[in-house]
Structure formats: C-alpha cells, structure tokens
C-alpha positions in Angstrom: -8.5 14.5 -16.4 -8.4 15.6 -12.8 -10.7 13.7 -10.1 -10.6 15.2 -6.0 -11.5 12.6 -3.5 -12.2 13.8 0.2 -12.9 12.0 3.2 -11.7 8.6 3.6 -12.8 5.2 2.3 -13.1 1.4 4.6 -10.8 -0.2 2.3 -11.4 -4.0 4.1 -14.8 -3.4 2.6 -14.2 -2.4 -0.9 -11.6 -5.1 -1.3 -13.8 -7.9 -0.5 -15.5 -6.6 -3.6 -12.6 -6.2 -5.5 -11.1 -9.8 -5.3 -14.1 -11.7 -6.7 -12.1 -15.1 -7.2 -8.8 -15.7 -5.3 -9.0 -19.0 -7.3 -7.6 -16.9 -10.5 -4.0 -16.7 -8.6 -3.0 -19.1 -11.3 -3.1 -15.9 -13.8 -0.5 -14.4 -11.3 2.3 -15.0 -13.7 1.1 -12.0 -16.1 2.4 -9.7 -13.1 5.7 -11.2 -12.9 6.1 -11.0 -16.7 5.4 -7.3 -16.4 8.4 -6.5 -14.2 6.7 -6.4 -11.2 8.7 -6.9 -7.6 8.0 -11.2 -6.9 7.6 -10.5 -3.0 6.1 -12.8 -1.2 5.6 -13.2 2.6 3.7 -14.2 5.3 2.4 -10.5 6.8 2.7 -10.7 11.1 -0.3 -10.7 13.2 0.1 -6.9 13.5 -0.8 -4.2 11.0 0.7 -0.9 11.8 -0.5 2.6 11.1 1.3 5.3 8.8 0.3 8.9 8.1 2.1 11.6 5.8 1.6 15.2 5.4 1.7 15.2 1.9 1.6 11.8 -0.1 3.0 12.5 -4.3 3.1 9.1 -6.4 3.5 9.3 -10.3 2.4 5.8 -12.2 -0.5 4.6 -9.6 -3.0 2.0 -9.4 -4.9 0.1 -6.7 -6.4 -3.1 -6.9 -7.9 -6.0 -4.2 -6.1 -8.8 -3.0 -6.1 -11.1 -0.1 -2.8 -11.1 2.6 -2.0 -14.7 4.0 -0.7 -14.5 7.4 -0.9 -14.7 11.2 -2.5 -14.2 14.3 -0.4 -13.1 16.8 -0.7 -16.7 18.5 0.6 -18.1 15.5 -2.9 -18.9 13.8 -3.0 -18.4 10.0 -5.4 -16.2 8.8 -6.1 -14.2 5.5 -7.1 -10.3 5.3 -8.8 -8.5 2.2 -6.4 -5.6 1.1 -6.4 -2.9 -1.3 -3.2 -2.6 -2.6 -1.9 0.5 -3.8 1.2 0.7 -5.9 3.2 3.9 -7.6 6.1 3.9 -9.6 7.7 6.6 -7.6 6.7 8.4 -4.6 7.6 11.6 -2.5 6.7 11.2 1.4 6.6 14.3 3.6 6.2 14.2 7.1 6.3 10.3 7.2 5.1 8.5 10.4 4.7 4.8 11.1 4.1 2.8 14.2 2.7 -0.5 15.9 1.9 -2.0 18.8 3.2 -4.7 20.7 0.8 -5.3 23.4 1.0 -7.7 26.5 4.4 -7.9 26.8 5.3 -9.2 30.7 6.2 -7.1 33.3 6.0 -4.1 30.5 2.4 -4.0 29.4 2.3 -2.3 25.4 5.2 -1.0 23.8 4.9 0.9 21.0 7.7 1.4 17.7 7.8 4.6 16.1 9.6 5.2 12.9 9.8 8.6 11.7 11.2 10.6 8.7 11.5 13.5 5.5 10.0 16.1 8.4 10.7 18.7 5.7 9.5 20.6 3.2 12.4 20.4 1.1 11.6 18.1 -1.6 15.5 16.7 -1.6 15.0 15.5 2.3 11.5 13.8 1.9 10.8 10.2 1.8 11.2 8.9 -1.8 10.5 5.3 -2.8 10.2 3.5 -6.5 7.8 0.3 -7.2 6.2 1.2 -3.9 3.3 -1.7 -3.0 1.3 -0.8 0.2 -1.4 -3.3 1.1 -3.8 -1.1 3.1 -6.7 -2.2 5.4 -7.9 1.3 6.0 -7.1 4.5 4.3 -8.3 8.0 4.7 -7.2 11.3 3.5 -8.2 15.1 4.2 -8.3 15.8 0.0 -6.7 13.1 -2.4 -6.2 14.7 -6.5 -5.7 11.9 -9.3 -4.4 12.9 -12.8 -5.4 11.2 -15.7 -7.4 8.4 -13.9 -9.0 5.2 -15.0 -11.2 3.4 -12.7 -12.4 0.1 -13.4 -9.1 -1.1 -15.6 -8.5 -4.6 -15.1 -5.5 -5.5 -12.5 -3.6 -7.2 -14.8 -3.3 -4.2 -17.5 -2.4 -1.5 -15.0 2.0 -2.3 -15.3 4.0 -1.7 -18.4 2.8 -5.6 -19.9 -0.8 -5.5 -20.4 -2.8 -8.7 -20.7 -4.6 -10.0 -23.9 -2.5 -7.1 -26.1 -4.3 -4.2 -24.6 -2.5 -0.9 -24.0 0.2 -0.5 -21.1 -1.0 0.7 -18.2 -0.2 4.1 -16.0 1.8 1.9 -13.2 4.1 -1.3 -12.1 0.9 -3.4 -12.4 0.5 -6.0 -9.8 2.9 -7.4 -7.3 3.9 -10.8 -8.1 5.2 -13.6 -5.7 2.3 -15.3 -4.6 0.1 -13.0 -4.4 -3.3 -13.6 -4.0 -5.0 -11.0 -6.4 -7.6 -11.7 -9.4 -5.6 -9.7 -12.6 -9.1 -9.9 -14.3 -10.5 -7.9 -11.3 -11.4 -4.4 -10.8 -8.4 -2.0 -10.2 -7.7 1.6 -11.0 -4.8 3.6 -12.1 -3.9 7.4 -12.8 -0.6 9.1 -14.2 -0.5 10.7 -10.6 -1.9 10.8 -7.2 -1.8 13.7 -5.1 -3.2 12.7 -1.2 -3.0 15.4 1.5 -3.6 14.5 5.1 -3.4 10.8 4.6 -4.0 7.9 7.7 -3.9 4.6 6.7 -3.6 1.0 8.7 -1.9 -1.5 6.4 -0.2 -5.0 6.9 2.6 -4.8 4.4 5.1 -2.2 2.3 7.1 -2.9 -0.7 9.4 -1.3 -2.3 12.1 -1.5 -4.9 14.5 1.1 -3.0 12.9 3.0 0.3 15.2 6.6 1.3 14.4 8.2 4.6 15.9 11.3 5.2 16.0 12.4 9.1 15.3 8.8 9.9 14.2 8.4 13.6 12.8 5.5 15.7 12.2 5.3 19.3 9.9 2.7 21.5 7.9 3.7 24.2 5.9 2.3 27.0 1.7 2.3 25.8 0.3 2.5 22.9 1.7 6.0 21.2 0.9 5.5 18.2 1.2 8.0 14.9 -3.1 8.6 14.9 
C-alpha cells in the first residue's frame, strides 16, 4: 500500500487530538519494555527549525504526546507534540537552526548546523531509533509504504500491547514521556518526505552521523526557512 501526502499539516493541532488523556503515562512502561530509547528531559524554551531535501526513514510511526519544559525565563510550561520516530533514517541536505534573541549589546544570534550536502547516499545524514517531537511539519510531497493509520501508540515498536501483532517501528519513546499508548498513532514500513520544514523542540536518537558537518553563528535571525 502506497499513500502520497502533499502540503503540510499544523501538527500542535492534531496532537492536542492525539493525546486524549496525559493521565495514561502510568501505561508508559509498555514502551520501555519494547526497547525503546528511556530519554527523558526537560526541552528549553526554544524550538528550532530543521529542513532536508530528501527525508528516507524505514520502520515509522507518529503518535501525540505532550513536552514538559521551559519558557525562556525559566517558567515551566508543556507543548502538544507529534512525535515521529523511524528505525533508521537517511537525511540529505540537512539544515537546523535557532534563535537566541535579546542577547545584550548583540541583539539575535542565530546557530546553524549543517550537513550530508550530497547526493551520495554514503555522505548523507543517517540516524537509527530517531524520535523527533515536531510542533510543525510540512513537506512539498511525503510517500508512506505499507501504512496503518489509527494503530494504537503502544503497538507500533517490536512489543505490542494486549498480544497484538508487532508493529512497523521502535514504538514509543520511554523515559517519562508524556504520551497515551492507547492513543491514536500511525506507522508504515517506510516514509519517503521530499521538501520537508518542520519546527520541533526535541531529537532523539540511538546513534546520529553527519557527514560534512558545519556550524556557524551569526548576528540576526538566519534561520534555515
């Protein structure tokens, strides 16, 4: 089954639907029993913003879940996420930046982190158990393979819940993460995305290799979109 997606999608919105009882957290240990990374952090008072040329993940799902953090006066706050997690994944043409503004005397300054500028497969960004917890996420043409949308979270990693079948992906993250496993996810053998722009307050990963890694900071707010 092949499924094409084009245009992009405000993912704050469709995870508030997603996550319809943070009390269910308790359930949480199902994801660590399925192998799942147990991160667990408080995410800064910054999300940063990440686009790729060409996106390639094998074992996906996405799911909702709510990020505890801060404001960047040291208020906590929480933000509704849709997390999206692969198995493995190929990045060309990887960008990522934020923001820093206010900063005396300077004004904004602005990190840049780039990488795998190639089209050789052996010099582009390559990750395993990949989490990203995205806020916003658009793409120019997104293709999933063998997809099932409206899997419960908790059956979507290699330990499914209640003795249903595996899922297609490393399930859920673990830690203490604030995520409903009875909610609505989805998951696909693959996930093709072209063209993708996303803002997002955390990454995750098992291991994370970037080829041609450069990062620079700049005066302003430069940021990769």
């Amino acid at each position: 089954m092949e499924s094409q997606v084009r245009g992009g999608t405000r993912w704050k919105r469709f995870a508030v639907v997603m996550v319809p009882s943070v009390a269910a957290t308790a359930c949480i240990g199902v994801a660590l029993a399925q192998g799942a990374l147990a991160a667990s952090f408080s995410v800064s008072g910054q999300s940063f913003k990440v686009t790729a040329k060409e996106l390639h993940g094998d074992g996906f799902a996405q799911y909702g879940a709510i990020d505890s953090g801060y404001t960047m006066t040291g208020e906590k706050t929480l933000h509704p996420v849709a997390v999206s997690s692969f198995k493995t994944a190929r990045i060309e043409k990887m960008c990522q930046s934020v923001v820093t503004p206010n900063i005396p005397i300077l004004g904004s300054v602005t990190l840049t982190l780039t990488a795998g500028n190639s089209s050789d497969e052996d010099k582009q960004v390559k990750a395993d158990n990949l989490f990203i917890d995205v806020e916003d996420l658009g793409a120019d043409k997104a293709v999933f393979t063998g997809i099932d949308i409206g899997v419960a979270a908790g059956n979507t990693g290699p330990v499914a819940m209640e003795g249903q079948d595996a899922g297609k992906s490393t399930g859920m993250k673990g830690g203490k993460e604030q995520a409903n496993p009875y909610g609505f996810a989805q998951q696909a053998t693959k996930a093709d995305l072209y063209g993708v722009k996303q803002t997002a307050w955390a990454t995750t990963a098992g291991t994370f290799t970037l080829p041609g890694l450069s990062m620079k900071l700049s005066k302003g707010s430069n940021e990769c979109y």
